[in-house]
TORPA-4810 file (N, C-alpha, C, O; in nm, 3 decimals):
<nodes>
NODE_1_1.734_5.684_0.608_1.783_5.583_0.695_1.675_5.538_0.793_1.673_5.426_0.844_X
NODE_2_1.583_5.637_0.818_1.478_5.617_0.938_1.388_5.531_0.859_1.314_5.470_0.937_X
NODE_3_1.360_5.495_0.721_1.248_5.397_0.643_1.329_5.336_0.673_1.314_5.296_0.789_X
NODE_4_1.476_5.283_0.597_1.509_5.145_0.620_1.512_5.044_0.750_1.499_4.922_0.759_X
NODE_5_1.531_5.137_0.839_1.527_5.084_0.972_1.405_4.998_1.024_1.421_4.905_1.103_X
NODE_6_1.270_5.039_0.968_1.134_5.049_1.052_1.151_4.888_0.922_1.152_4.776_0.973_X
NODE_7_1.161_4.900_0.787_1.130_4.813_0.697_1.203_4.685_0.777_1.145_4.578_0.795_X
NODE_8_1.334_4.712_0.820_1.370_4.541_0.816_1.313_4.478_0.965_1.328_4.360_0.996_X
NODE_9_1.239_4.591_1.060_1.163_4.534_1.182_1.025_4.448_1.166_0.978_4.367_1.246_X
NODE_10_0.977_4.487_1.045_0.878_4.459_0.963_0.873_4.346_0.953_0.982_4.318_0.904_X
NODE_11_0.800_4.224_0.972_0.789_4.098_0.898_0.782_4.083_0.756_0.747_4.184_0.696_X
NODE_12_0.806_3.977_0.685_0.852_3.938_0.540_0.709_3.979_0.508_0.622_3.995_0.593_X
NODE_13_0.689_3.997_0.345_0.560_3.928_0.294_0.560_3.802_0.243_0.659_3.746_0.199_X
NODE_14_0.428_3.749_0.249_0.478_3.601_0.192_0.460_3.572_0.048_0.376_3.621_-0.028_X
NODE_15_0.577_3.458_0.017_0.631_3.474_-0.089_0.549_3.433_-0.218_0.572_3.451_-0.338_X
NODE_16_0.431_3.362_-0.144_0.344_3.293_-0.243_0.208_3.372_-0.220_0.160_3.421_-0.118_X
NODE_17_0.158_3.367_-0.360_0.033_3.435_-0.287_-0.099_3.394_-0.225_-0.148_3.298_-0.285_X
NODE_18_-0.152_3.427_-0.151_-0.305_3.329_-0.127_-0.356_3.273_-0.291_-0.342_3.304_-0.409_X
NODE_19_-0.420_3.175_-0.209_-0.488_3.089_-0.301_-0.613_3.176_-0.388_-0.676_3.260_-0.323_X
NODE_20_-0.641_3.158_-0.512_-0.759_3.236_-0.560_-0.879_3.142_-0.545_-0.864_3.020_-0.535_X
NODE_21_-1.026_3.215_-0.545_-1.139_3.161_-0.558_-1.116_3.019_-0.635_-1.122_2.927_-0.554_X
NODE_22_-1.098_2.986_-0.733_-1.117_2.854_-0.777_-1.016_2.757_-0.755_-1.022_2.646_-0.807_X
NODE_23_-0.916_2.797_-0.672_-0.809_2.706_-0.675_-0.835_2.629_-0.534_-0.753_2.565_-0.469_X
NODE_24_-0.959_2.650_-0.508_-0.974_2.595_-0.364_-1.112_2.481_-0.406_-1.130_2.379_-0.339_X
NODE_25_-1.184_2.511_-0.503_-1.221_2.357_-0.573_-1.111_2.263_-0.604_-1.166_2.168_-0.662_X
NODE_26_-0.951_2.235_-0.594_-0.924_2.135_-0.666_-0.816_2.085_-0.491_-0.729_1.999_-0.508_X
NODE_27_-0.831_2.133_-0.369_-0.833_2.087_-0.247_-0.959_1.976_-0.249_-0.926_1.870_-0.195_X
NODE_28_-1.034_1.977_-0.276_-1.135_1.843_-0.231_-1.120_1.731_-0.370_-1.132_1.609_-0.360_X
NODE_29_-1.090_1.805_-0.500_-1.032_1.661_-0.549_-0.882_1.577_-0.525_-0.850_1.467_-0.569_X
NODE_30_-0.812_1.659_-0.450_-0.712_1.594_-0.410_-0.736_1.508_-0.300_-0.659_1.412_-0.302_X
NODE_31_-0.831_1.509_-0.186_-0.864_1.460_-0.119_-0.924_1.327_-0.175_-0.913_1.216_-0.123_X
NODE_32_-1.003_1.364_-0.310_-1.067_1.209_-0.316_-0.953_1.117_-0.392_-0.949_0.994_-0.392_X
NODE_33_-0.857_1.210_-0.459_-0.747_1.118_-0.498_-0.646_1.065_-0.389_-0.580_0.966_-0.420_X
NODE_34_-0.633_1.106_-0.298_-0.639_1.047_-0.142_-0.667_0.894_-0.152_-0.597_0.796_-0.179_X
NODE_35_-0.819_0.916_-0.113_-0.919_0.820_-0.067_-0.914_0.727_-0.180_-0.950_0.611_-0.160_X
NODE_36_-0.868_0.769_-0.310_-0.824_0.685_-0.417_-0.747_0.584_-0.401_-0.772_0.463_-0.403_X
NODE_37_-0.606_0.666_-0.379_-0.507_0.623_-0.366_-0.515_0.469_-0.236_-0.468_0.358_-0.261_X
NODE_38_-0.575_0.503_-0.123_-0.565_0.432_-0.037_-0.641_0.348_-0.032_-0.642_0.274_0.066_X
NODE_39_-0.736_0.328_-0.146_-0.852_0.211_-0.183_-0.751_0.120_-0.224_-0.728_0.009_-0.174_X
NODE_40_-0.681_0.191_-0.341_-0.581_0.095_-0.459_-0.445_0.031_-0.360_-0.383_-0.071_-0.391_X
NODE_41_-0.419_0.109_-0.245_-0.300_0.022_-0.165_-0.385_-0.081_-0.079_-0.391_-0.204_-0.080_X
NODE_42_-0.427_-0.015_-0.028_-0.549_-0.160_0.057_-0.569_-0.290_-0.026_-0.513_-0.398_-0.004_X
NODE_43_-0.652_-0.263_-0.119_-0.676_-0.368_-0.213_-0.513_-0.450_-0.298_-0.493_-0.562_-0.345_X
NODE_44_-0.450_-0.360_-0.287_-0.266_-0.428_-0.319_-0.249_-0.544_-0.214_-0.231_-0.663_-0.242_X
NODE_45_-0.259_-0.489_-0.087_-0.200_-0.568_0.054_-0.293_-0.652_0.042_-0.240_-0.754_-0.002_X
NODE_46_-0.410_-0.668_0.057_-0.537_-0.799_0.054_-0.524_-0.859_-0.060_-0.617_-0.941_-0.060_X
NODE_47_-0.453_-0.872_-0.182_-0.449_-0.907_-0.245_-0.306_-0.969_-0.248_-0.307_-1.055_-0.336_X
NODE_48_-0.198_-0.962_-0.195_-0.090_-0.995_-0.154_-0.091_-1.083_-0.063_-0.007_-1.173_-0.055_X
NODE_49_-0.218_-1.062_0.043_-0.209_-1.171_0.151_-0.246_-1.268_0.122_-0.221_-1.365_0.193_X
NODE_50_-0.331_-1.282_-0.013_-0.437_-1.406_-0.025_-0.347_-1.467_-0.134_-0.389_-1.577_-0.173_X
NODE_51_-0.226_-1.421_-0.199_-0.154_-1.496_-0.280_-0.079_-1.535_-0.178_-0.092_-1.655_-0.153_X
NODE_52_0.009_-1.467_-0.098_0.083_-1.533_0.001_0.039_-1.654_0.056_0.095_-1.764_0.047_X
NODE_53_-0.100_-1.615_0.132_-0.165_-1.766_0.192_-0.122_-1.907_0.070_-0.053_-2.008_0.082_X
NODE_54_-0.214_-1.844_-0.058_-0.185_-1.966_-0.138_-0.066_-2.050_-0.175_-0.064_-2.169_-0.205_X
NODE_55_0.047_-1.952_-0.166_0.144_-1.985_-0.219_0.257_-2.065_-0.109_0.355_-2.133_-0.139_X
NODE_56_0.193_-2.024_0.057_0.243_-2.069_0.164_0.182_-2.235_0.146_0.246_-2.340_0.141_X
NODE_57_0.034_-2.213_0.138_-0.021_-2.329_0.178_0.021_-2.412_0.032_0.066_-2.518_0.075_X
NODE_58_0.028_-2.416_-0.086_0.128_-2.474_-0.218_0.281_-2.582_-0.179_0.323_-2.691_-0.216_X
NODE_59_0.333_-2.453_-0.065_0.490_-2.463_-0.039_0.470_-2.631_0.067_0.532_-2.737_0.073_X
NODE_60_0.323_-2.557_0.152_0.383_-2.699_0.245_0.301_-2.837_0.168_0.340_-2.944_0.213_X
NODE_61_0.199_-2.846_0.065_0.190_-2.967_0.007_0.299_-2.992_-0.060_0.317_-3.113_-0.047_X
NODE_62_0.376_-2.952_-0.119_0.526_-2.970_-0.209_0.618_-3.044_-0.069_0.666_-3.156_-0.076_X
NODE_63_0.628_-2.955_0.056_0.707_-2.996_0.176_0.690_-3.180_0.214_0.757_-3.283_0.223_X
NODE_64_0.560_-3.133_0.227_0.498_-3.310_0.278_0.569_-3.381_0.182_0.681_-3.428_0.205_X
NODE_65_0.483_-3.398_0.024_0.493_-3.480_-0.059_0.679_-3.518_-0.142_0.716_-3.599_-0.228_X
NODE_66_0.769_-3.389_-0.042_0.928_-3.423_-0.040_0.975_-3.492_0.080_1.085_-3.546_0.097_X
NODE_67_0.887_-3.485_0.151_0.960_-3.548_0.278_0.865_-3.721_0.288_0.917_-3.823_0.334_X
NODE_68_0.725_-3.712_0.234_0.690_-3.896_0.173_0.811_-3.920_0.101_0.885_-4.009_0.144_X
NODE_69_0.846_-3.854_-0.005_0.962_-3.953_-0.115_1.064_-3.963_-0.029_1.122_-4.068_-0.061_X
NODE_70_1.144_-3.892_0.101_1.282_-3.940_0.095_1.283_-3.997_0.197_1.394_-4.016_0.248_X
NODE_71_1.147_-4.052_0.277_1.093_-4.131_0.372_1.076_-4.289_0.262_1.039_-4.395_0.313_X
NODE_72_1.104_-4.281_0.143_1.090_-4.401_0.060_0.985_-4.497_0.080_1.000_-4.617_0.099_X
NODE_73_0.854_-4.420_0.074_0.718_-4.442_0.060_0.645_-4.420_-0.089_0.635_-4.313_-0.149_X
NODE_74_0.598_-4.544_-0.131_0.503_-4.519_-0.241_0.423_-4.459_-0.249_0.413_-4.390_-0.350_X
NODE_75_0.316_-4.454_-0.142_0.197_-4.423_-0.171_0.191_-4.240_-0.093_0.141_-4.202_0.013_X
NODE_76_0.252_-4.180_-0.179_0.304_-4.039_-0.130_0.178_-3.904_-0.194_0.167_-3.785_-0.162_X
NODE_77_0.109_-3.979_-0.284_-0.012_-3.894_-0.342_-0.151_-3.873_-0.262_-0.184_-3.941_-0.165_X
NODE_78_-0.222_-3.774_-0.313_-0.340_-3.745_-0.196_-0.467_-3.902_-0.190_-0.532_-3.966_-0.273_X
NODE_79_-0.447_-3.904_-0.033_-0.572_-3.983_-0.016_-0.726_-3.961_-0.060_-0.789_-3.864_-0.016_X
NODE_80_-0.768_-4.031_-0.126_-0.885_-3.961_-0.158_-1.005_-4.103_-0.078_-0.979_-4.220_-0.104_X
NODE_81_-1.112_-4.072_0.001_-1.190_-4.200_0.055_-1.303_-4.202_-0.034_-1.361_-4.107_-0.088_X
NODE_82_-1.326_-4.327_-0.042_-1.469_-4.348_-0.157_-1.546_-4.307_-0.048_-1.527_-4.308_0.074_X
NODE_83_-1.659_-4.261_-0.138_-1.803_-4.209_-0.040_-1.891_-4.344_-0.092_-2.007_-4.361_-0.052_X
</nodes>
């Protein structure tokens, strides 16, 4: 009864075991799959913004060239000036 007593005052062992010698080379490739990862979302969002822009700046030539027609104007196409 006097072991069991002292055992459960005892802290746990832990349940996993330390890491071995080589399993601590594949901590720094996770890191660059990291730095991977966050190349490929970066380049997502900058690449999202520059379709957005386009597709904003698309929306308002379509806007104009609806609001020439129901202004019942002919000449509703792009000006172009001779040089």
């Amino acid at each position: 009864m006097g072991s069991s007593m002292k055992d459960e005052g005892s802290p746990p062992e832990p349940a996993i075991a330390p890491a071995a010698a080589g399993e601590g080379d594949r901590g720094a490739s996770n890191q660059h799959l990291s730095t991977r990862g966050l190349v490929i979302v970066l380049a997502a969002i900058a690449a999202a913004l520059v379709l957005g822009y386009l597709l904003v700046n698309k929306l308002v030539d379509i806007s104009q060239e609806e609001d020439c027609a129901l202004a019942r104007r002919y000449n509703c196409g792009a000006v172009e000036v001779p040089r």
